[in-house]
C-alpha positions in Angstrom: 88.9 121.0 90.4 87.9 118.1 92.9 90.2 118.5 95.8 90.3 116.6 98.9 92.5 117.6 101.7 94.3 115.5 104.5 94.5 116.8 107.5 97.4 115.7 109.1 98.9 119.6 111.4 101.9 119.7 109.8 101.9 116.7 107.8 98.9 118.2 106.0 98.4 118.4 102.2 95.9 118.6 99.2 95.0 115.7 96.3 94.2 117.5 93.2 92.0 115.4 90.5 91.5 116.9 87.1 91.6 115.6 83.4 95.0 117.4 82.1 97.0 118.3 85.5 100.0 116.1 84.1 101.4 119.8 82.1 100.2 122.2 85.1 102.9 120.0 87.5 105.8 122.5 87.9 103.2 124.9 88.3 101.5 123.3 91.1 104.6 122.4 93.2 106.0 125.4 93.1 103.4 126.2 95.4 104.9 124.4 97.7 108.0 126.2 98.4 110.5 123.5 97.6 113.9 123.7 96.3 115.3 123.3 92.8 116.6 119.9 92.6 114.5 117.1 92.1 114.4 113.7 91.4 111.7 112.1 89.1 111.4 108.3 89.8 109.5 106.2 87.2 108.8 102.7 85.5 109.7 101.0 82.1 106.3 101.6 81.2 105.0 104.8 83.2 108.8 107.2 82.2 108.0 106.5 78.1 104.8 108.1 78.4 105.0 110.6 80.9 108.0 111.7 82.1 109.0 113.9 79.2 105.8 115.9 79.9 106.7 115.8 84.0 110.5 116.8 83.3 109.1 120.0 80.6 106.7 121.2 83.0 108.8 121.3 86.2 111.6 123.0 84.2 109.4 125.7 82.8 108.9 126.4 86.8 112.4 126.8 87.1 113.3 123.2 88.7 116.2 120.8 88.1 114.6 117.2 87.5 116.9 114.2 87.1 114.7 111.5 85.8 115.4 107.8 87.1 113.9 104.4 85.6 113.1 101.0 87.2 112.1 98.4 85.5 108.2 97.8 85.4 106.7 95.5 88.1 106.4 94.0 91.8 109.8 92.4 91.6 111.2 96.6 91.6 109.7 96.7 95.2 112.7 95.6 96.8 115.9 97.2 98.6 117.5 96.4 96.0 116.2 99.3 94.0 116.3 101.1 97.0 119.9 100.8 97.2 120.1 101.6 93.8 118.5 104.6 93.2 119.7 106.4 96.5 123.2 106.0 95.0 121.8 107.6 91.5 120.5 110.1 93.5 123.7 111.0 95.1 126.1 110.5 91.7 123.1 113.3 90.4 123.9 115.5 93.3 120.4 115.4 95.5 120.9 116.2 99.1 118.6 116.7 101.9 117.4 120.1 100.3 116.3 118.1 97.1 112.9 116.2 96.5 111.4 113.1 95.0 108.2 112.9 92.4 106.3 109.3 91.8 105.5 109.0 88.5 103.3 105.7 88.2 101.1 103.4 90.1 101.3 101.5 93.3 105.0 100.1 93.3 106.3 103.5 92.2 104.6 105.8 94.4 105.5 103.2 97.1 109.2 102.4 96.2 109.9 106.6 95.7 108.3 107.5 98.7 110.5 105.3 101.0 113.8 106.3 98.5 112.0 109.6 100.2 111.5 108.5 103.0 115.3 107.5 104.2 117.6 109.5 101.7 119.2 111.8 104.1 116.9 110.6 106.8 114.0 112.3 104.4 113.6 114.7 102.1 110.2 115.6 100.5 108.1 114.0 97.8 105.0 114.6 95.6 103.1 111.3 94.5 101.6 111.3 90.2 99.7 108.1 90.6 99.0 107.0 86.7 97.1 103.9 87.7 93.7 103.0 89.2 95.2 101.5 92.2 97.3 104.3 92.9 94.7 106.9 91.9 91.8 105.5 94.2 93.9 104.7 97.0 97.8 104.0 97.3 99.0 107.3 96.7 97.3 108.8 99.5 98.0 108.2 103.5 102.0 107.8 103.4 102.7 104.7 103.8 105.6 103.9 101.8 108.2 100.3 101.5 109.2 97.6 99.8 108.7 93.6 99.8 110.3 91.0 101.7 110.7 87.4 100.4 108.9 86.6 103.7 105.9 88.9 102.4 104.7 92.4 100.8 105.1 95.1 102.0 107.2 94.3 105.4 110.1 97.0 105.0 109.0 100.9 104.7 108.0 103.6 106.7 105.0 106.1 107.1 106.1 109.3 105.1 103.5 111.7 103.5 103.4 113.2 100.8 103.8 117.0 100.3 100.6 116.8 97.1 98.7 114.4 94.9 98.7 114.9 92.0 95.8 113.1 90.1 95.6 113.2 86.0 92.7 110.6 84.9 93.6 110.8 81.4 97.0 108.8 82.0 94.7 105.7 82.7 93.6 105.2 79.0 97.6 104.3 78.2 97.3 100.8 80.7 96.5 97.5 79.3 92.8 96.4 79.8 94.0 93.6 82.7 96.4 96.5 84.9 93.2 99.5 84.5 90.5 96.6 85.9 92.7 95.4 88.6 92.7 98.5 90.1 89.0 98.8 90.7 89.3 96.5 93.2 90.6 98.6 95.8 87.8 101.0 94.6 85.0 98.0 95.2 86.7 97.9 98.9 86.0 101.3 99.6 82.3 101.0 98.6 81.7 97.9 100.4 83.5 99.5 103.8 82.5 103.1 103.6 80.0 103.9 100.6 77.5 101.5 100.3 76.0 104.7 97.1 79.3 103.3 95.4 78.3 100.1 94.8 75.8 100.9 92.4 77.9 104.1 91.1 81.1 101.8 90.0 78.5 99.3 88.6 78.0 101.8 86.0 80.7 102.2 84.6 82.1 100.4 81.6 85.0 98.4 82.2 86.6 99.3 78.8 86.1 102.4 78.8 89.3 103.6 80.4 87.8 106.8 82.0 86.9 107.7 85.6 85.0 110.6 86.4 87.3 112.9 89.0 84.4 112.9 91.3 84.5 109.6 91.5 88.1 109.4 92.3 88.2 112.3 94.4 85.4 110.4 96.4 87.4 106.9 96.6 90.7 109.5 97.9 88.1 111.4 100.2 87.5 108.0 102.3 90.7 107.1 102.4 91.6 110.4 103.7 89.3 111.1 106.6 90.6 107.2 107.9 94.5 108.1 107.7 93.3 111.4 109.7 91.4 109.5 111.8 94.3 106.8 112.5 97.4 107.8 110.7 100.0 105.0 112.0 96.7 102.4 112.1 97.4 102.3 115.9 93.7 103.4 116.8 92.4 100.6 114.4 90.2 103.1 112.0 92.9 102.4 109.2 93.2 98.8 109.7 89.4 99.2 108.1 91.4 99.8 104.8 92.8 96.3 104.6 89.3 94.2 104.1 90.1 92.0 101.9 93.7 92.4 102.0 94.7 89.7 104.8 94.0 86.5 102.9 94.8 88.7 99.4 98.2 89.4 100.0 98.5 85.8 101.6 97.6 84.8 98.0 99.7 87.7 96.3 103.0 86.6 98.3 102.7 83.0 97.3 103.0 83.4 93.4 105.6 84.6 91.9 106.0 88.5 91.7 103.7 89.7 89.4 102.0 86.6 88.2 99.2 87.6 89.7 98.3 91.4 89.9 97.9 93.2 93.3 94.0 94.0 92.7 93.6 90.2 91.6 95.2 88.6 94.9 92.7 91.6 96.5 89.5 90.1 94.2 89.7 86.7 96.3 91.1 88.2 99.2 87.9 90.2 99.2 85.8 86.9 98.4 86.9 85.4 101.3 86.4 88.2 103.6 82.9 88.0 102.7 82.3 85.0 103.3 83.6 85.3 106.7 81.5 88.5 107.5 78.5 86.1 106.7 80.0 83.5 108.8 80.6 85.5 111.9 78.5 88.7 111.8 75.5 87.4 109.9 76.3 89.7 107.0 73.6 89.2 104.2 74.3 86.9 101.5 72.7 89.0 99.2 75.0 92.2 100.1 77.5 89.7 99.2 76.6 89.1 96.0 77.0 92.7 95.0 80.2 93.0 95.8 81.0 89.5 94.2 79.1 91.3 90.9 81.5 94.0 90.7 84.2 92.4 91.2 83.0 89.9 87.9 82.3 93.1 86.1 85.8 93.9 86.1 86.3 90.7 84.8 88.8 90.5 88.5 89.3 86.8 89.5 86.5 84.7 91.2 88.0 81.2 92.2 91.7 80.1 93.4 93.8 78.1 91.6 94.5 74.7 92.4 98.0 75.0 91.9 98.2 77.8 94.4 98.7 75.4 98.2 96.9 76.7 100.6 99.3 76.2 103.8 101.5 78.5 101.6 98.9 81.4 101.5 98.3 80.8 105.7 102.2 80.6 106.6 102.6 84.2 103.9 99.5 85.6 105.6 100.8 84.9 109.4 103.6 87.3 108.8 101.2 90.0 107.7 101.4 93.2 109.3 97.6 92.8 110.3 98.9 89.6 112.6 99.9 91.7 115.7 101.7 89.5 118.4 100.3 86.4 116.5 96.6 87.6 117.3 94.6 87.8 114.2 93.1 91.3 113.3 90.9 90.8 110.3 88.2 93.3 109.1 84.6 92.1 108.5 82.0 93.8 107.4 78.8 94.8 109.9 76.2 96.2 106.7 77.2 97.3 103.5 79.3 100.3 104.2 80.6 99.3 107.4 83.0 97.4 108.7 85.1 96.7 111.8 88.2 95.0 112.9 87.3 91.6 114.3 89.4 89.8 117.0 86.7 86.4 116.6 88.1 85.0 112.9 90.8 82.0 113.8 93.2 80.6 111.3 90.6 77.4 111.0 88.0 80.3 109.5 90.9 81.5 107.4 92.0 77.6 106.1 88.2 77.1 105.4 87.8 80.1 103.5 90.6 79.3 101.3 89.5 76.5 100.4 85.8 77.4 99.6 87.8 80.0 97.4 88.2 76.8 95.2 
């Protein structure tokens, strides 16, 4: 089984990829040594699926799941639901000696771990990502929150989790447009880290609905060694992670939730970025292209819409977390497979490459 572990002291734990794990879940955290009651949070779509199977298999371990549904979507990233399931939780009888599992993608794994996170000043959690997002990337590193109407992602906390759990057979149930998005947090790691990727994600078939484990384990491997390497992105190693994600959630923040899918916003974002590593570090056009390729090859967005202003994406971007006492932090790349956080792009740079997103 492809396992890659963070090391974090005592913060540290393992991601386990392999085709099936969904059944073997009790069985796997009760490795762990954690208590009996538990709290499964899930999604509209993800808890019709899966959580049956979840609930089964930590019971035959001997644990006392309560299962808890939000609806599917963004718009469930808010304190709101926060607020909401913390009470659930407590009406079901969870105290500090309790813990949570994520069962879904990006905004589940996200959502429960802060519910984790706070609920009786923390209590532990184990993350299922079911999506390609979540299973190449979000699941792993601990950071955990919710949106703000001023932007994503401003409310949360760093809180790891205690196991990843990793089933690729739960990505053949998501729609064709929710499994492509995904890849484009995949296509980031290959053009910051793993320059072999490129040509490894280029082929696979998009419709296909299957990743290798290898292939995930190696997306969850780079993201690993950078949250060792910079846990609480004050050392700058993890700020590598957001490339294409200044200018992307810029985008992201000025639609409506979920109008336009996380990997999507993260497409363009990624465009633009590009562009600007040519711009500024003389990164090769050509390089460029193969990124632009993939990103096309999972049929992920290539041009802006008109309808979306772009003074709305700058003002959403400026209250980014990567805008740190106004100065801009954005993440270039230096060769394929290598990038760095850049103090040189100004908000005339940014303006421009919006608009040549056109």
């Amino acid at each position: 089984m492809p396992t890659v572990h963070v090391d974090l002291a005592d913060r540290s734990y393992d991601i386990l990829v392999e085709d099936g794990l969904l059944d073997q879940t009790g069985e796997l955290i009760s490795q762990l040594g954690l208590k009996k009651k538990c709290a499964i949070i899930s999604d509209s779509n993800v808890a019709p699926l899966y959580a049956d199977r979840v609930e089964k298999s930590l019971r035959a371990a001997g644990y006392e799941p309560s299962v808890h549904v939000v609806p599917a979507g963004e718009a469930s990233k808010s304190m709101t639901q926060v607020s909401g399931l913390c009470s659930e939780l407590i009406q079901q009888g969870h105290d500090r000696a309790s813990f949570v599992v994520a069962l879904g993608g990006g905004v589940v794994g996200d959502l429960a771990g802060f519910v984790a996170a706070i609920f009786y000043r923390g209590i532990p959690f184990v993350q299922i990502p079911t999506t390609i997002v979540s299973q190449v990337d979000s699941s792993a590193g601990g950071k955990t929150g919710v949106n703000a109407a001023e932007g994503k992602n401003l409310i949360g906390a760093f809180h790891q989790p205690k196991m990843v759990i990793v089933d690729p057979l739960t990505l053949q149930t998501l729609a064709g447009r929710e499994y492509r998005e995904g890849f484009a947090e995949a296509i980031k790691h290959a053009a910051i880290r793993d320059a072999k990727m490129v040509v490894d994600l280029s082929q696979l078939d998009p419709a296909a609905k299957y990743v290798e484990p290898d292939l995930l384990a190696r997306n969850l491997a780079i993201k690993a060694r950078v949250v060792e390497e910079d846990e609480r992105e004050t050392a700058g190693t993890r700020a590598l992670l957001n490339f294409g994600h200044t200018i992307g959630h810029g985008i992201e923040a000025s639609v409506p939730y979920g109008e336009m899918l996380h990997g999507e916003a993260i497409s363009l974002g990624t465009i633009a970025a590009l562009r600007l590593s040519e711009k500024i570090n003389g990164f090769p056009a050509a390089d460029s292209q193969k990124i632009i390729d993939l990103l096309e090859q999972f049929q992920l967005p290539l041009k802006l819409a008109d309808s979306i202003d772009s003074e709305t994406i700058v003002a959403k971007l400026q209250r980014d977390k990567k805008f740190s006492g106004g100065e801009i932090n954005f993440v270039l790349l230096t060769k394929l497979g290598a990038a760095e956080v850049s103090k040189k792009v100004t908000i005339e740079d940014i303006r421009e490459a919006i608009e040549a997103l056109r």
